[in-house]
C-alpha positions as CSV (number, residue, x, y, z in Angstrom):
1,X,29.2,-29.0,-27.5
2,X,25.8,-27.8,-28.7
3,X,26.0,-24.4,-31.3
4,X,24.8,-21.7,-28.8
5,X,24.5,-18.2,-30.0
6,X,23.8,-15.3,-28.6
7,X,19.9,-13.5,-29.8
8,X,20.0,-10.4,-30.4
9,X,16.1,-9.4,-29.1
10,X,16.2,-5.6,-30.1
11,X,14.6,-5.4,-33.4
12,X,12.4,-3.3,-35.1
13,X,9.7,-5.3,-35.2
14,X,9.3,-5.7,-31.5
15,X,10.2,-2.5,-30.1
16,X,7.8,-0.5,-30.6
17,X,5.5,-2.8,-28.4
18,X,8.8,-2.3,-25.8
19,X,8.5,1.2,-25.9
20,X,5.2,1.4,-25.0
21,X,5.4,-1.0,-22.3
22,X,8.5,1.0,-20.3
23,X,6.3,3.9,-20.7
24,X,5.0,2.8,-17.5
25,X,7.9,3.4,-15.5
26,X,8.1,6.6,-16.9
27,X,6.9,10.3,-15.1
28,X,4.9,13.2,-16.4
29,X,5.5,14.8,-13.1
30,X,9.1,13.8,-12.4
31,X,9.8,15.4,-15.7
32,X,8.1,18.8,-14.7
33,X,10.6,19.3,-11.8
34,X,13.2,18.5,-13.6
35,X,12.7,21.3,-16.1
36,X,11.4,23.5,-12.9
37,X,15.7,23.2,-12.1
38,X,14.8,19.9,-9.8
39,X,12.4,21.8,-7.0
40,X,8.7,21.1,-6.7
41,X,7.1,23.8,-4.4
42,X,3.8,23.4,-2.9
43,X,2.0,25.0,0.4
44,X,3.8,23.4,2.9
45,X,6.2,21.5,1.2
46,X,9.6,22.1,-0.8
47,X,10.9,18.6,-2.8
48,X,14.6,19.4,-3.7
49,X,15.5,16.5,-6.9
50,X,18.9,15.3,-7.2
51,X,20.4,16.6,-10.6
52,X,20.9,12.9,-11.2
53,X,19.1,9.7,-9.9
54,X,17.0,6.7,-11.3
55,X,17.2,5.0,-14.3
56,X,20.6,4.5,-15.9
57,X,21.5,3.5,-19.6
58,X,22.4,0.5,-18.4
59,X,19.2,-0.8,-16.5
60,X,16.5,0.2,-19.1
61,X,19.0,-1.3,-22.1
62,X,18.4,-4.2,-19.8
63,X,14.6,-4.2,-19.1
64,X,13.7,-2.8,-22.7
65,X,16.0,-6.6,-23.5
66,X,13.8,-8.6,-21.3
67,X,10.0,-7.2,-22.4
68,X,11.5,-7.6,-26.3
69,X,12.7,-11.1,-25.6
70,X,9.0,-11.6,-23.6
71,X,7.2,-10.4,-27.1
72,X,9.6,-12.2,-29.4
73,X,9.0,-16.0,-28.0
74,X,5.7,-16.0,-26.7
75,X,5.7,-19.9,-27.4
76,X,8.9,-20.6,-25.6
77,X,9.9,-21.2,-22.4
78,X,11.7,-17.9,-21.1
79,X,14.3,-18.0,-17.9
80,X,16.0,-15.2,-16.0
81,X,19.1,-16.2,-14.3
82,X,18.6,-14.6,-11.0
83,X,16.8,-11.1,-11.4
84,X,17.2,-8.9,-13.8
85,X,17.8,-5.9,-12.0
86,X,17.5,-4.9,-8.3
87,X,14.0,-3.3,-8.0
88,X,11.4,-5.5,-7.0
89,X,8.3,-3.5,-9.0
90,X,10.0,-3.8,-12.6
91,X,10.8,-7.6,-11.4
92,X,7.3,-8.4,-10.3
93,X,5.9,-6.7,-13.5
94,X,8.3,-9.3,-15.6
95,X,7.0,-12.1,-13.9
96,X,3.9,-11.3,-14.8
97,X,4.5,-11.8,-18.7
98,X,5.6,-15.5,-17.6
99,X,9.5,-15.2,-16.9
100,X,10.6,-18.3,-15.2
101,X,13.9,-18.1,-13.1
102,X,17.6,-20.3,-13.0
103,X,19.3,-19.5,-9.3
104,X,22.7,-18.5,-9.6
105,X,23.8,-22.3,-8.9
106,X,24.4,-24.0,-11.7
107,X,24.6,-27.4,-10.4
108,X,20.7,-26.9,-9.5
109,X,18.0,-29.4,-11.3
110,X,16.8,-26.7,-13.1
111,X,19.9,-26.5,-15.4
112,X,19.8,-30.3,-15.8
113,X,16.0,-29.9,-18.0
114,X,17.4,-27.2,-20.1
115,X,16.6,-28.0,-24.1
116,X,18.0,-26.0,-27.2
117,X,14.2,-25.3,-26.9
118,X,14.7,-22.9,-24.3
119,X,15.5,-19.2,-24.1
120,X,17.6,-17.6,-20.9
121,X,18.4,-13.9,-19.8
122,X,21.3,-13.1,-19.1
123,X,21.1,-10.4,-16.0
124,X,22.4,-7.0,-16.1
125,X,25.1,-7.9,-13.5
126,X,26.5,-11.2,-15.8
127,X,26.9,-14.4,-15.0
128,X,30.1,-16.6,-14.1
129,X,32.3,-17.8,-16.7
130,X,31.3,-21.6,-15.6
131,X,27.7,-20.6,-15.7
132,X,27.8,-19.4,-18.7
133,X,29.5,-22.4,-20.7
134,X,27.3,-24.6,-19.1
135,X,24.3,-22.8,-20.9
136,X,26.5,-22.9,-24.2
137,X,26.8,-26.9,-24.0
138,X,23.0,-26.9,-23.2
139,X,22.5,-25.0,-26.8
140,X,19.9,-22.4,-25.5
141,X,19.1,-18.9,-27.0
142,X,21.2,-17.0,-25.5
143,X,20.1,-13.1,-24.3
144,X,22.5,-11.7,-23.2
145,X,21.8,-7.8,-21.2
146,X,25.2,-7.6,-19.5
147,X,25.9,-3.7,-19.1
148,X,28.8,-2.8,-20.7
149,X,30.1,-1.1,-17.7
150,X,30.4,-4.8,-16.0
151,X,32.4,-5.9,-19.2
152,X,35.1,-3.1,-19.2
153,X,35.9,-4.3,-15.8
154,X,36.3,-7.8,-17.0
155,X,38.6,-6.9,-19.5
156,X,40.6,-5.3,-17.1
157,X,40.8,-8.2,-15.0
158,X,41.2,-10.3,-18.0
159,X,44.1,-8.1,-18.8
160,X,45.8,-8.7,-15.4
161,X,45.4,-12.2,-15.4
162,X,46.9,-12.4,-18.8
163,X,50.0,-10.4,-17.3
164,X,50.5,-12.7,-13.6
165,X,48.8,-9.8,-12.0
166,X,46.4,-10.6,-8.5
167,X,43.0,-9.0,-8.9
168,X,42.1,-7.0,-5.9
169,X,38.0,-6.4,-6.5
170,X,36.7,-3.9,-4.0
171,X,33.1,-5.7,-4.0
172,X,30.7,-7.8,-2.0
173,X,31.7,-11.0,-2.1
174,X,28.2,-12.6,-2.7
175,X,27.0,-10.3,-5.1
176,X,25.9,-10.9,-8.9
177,X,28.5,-8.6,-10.2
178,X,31.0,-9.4,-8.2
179,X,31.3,-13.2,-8.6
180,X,30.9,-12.7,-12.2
181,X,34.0,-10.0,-12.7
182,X,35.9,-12.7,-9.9
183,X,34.9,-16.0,-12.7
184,X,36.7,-13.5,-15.5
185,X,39.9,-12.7,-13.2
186,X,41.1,-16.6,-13.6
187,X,42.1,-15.8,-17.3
188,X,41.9,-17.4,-20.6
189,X,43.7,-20.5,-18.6
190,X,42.1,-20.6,-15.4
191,X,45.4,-19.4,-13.8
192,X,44.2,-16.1,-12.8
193,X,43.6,-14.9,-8.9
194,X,41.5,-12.3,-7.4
195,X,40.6,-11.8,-3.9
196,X,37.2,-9.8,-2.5
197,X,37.6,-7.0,-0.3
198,X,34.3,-5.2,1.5
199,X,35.9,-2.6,3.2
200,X,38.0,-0.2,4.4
201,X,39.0,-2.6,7.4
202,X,39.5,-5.4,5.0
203,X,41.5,-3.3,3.3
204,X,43.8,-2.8,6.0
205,X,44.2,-6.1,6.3
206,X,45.5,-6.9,2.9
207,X,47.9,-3.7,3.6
208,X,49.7,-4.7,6.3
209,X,50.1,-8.6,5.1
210,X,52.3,-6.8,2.0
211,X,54.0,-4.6,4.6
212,X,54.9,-8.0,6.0
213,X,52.5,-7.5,9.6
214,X,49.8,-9.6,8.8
215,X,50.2,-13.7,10.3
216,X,49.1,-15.8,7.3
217,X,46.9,-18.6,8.5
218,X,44.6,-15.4,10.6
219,X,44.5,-14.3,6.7
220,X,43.6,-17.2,5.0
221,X,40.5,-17.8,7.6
222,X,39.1,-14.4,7.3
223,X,39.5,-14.6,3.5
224,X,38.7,-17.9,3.1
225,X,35.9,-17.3,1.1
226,X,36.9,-14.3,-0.9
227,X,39.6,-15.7,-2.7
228,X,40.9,-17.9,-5.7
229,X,41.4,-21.4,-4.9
230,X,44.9,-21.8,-3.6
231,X,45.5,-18.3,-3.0
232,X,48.5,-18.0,-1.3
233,X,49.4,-14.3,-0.3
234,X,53.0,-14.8,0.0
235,X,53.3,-15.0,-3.6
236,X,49.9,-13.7,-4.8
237,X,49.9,-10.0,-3.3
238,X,53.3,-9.9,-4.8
239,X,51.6,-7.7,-8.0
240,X,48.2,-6.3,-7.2
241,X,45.4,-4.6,-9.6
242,X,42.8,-2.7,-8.6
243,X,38.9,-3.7,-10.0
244,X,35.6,-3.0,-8.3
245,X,32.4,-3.6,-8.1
246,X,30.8,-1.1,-10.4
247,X,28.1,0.2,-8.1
248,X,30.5,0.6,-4.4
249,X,31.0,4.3,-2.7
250,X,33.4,5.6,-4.8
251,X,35.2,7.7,-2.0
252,X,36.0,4.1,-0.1
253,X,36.8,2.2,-3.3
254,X,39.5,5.5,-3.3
255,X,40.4,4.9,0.3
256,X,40.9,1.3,-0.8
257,X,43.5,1.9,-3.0
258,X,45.6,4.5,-1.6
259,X,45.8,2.5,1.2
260,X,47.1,-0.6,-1.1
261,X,49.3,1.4,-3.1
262,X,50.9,2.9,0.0
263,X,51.7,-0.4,1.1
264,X,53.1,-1.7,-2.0
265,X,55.4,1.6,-1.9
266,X,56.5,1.0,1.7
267,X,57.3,-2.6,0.8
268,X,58.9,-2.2,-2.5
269,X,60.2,1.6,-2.4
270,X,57.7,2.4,-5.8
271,X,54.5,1.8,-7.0
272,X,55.2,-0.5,-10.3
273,X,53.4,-3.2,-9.0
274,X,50.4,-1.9,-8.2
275,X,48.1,-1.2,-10.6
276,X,44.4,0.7,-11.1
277,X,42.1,2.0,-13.0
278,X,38.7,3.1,-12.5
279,X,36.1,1.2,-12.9
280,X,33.2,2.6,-11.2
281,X,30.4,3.3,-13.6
282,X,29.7,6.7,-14.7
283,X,25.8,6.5,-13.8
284,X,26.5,5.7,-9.9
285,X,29.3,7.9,-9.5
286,X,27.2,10.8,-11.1
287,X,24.2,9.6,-9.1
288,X,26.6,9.7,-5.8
289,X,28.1,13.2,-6.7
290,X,24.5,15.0,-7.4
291,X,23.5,13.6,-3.9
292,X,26.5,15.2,-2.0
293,X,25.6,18.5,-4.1
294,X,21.8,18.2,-3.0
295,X,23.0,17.8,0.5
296,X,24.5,21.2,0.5
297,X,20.8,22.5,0.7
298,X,18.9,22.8,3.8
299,X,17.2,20.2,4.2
300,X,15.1,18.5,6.9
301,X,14.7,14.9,5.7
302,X,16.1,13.2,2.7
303,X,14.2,10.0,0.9
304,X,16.5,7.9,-1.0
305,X,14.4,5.1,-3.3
306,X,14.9,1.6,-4.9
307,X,15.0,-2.0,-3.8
308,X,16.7,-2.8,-0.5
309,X,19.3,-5.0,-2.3
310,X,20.6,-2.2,-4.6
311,X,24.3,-2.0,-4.0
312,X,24.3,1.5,-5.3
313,X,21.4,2.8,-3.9
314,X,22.1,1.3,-0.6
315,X,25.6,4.0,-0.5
316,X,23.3,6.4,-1.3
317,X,21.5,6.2,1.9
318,X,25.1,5.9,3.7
319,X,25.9,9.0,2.0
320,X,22.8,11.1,3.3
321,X,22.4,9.0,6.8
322,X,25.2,10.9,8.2
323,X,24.0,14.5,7.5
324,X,20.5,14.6,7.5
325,X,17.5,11.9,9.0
326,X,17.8,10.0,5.9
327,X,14.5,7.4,4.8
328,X,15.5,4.2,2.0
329,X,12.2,3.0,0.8
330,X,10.9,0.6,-1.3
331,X,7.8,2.6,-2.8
332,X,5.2,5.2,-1.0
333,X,3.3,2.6,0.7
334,X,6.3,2.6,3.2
335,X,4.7,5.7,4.1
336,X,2.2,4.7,6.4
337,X,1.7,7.7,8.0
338,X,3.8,10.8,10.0
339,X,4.3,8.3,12.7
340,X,5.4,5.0,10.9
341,X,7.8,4.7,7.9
342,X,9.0,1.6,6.8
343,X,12.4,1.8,6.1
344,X,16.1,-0.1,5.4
345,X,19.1,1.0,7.4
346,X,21.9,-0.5,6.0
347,X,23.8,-0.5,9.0
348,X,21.2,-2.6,10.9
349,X,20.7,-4.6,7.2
350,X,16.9,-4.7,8.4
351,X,13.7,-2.4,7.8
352,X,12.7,-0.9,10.8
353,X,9.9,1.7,11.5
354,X,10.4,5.4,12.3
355,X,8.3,8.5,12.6
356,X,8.9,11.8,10.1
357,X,11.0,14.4,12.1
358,X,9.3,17.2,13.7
359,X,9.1,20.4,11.9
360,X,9.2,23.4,13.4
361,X,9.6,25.3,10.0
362,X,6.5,26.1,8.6
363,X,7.2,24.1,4.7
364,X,8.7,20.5,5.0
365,X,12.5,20.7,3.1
366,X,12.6,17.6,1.5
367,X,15.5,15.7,-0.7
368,X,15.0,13.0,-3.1
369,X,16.9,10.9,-4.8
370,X,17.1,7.3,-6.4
371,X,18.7,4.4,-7.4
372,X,19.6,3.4,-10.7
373,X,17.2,0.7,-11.1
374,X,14.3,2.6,-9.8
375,X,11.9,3.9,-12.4
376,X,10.8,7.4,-12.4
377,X,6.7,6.2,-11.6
378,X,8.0,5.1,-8.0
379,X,10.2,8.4,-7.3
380,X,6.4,10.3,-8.3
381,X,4.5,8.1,-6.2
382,X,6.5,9.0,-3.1
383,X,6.2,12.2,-3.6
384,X,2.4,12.4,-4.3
385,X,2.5,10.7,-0.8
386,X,4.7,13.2,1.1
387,X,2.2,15.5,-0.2
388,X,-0.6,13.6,0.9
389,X,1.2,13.3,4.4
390,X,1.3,17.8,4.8
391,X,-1.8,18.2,2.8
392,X,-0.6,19.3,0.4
393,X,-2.2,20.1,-3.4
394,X,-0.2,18.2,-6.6
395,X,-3.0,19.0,-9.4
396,X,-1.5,16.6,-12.0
């Protein structure tokens, strides 16, 4: 096996050019409101601010590792595995400086021409533990921008494996994240087992197989694909621990496990082989918390931004959806006009077209908030087009 080491990209030399290329994303305006308490008032129009939204620690560590590694091998070949976060303006802006990109199959060609000569990103979301070795036998440079949120949940599920214990990963099954934290939950030996749960109804499912309802081969179909190999859920849901998905609606991933530890207590009489521990990050549960206390203002529309494949910017939508007519865009040129706003609904998973509401009140109410991987520049540009849209005046 080729010597592979991880690079450490963040050096003093190259980050002041960094700096001044994330200035970009940053927001003169953005930063008014929020030392104006979050509201932006203008003829016409109110713009209420989440208390928290947009960039976390997390996704500009990440970005701020991928223009550094961009400035310190300008003579190398550079690859991203995948993208490096979900917002396709900071991932377009990447590709410009000449990123080249590894899909998240390793047994693609593309692996096969790899050279110690080459340099590969590791995503914010991480990569699978197979994926990863392979790179390590290749003898690349290593970068490596996992957040560190992502790798306290694989030591958790690290830990259970270790101790016999099934991973239960509240996740979707196909994301990044989640088929990286599923890689870890095999263990140092391979042994481990996990198995994928999406929702609340999946959920049940896994309930009332431990409460001994379930028929096992209508389990192993519909979880054919979201499980260890040679999961068996006779003996493998026998000790379960709790992991998620870092970015899911933390009030399911709750629902989720009472509704497993319940189980295990109606099948065993206690709860001492079930296991949790929380492992939602702190930046989208605080970004999912200042929504619901935004939504307790009147409001007549809310916008929620970021890239369409955002995990947690998509539950922000499903938060707002339900109380108020609720917009997830892209950027302000899905604002075409009063009468057409390109949009996502996650329920449909497609972007559809939809007119503003009517207003009968004389100032539009309007709530904003964003993604963790959307960068402040977007959030302004929406709103210098929702003032655009009711005419009204933003002097800087």
């Amino acid at each position: 096996m080729k010597n592979s080491r991880p690079v450490n990209v963040r050096r003093p030399e190259v980050m002041g050019w960094v700096q001044t290329e994330v200035e970009r994303y940053q927001s003169p305006l953005v930063d008014e409101i929020r030392r104006s308490g979050g509201v932006l008032e203008r003829e016409g129009l109110c713009v209420r601010l989440a208390s928290a939204f947009g960039f976390c620690d997390g996704v500009r560590r990440a970005i701020e590792i991928a223009y550094a590694t961009c400035r310190m091998f300008p003579e190398r070949r550079i690859w991203l595995i995948g993208e490096i976060i979900h917002n396709p303006e900071v991932n377009a802006r990447l590709d410009a400086l000449g990123l080249r990109h590894l899909p998240w199959s390793g047994e693609s060609e593309e692996y096969g021409k790899l050279t110690p000569e080459d340099v590969v990103i590791i995503p914010a979301f991480g990569v699978p533990v197979h994926l990863r070795r392979l790179l390590e036998e290749k003898g690349v440079a290593l970068v490596d921008s996992t957040c560190g949120n992502v790798m306290k949940v694989w030591q958790r599920v690290r830990n259970y494996a270790g101790r016999g214990i099934t991973s239960i990963i509240h996740g979707k099954v196909r994301h990044e994240e989640s088929m990286a934290t599923a890689s870890q939950s095999r263990g140092e030996d391979g042994k481990g087992r996990f198995l994928v749960i999406f929702s609340e109804e999946e959920a049940r499912m896994v309930a009332d197989y431990i409460e001994g309802k379930g028929e096992r081969s209508a389990f192993l179909k519909h979880f054919a694909h979201c499980c260890s190999e040679g999961f068996d859920p006779d003996e493998h849901l026998k000790e379960i621990g709790m992991a998620n998905q870092t970015t899911m609606l933390k009030s399911e991933t709750t629902r989720i496990q009472n509704l497993l530890r319940e189980a295990v207590v109606h099948r065993d009489g206690h709860d001492a082989r079930f296991h949790v521990f929380d492992t939602i990050c702190g930046a989208t549960q605080d970004r999912q918390n200042a929504l619901f206390e935004l939504l307790q203002h009147p409001l007549d529309m809310m916008f929620i931004i970021g890239g369409y494949n955002s995990s947690n910017t998509t539950h922000l939508a499903q938060i707002a959806e339900s109380r108020v007519p609720t917009f997830f865009v892209e950027s302000a040129e899905c604002l075409e006009s009063r009468e057409s706003v390109r949009c996502y609904v996650p329920a449909l998973k497609q972007v559809v077209s939809r007119p503003l509401p009517d207003f009968p009140e004389p100032v539009w109410r309007v709530g904003i908030t964003a993604g963790a991987s959307c960068p402040a520049n977007i959030i302004e540009q929406v709103i210098r087009r929702l003032a655009e849209l009711r005419a009204a005046s933003i002097s800087h």
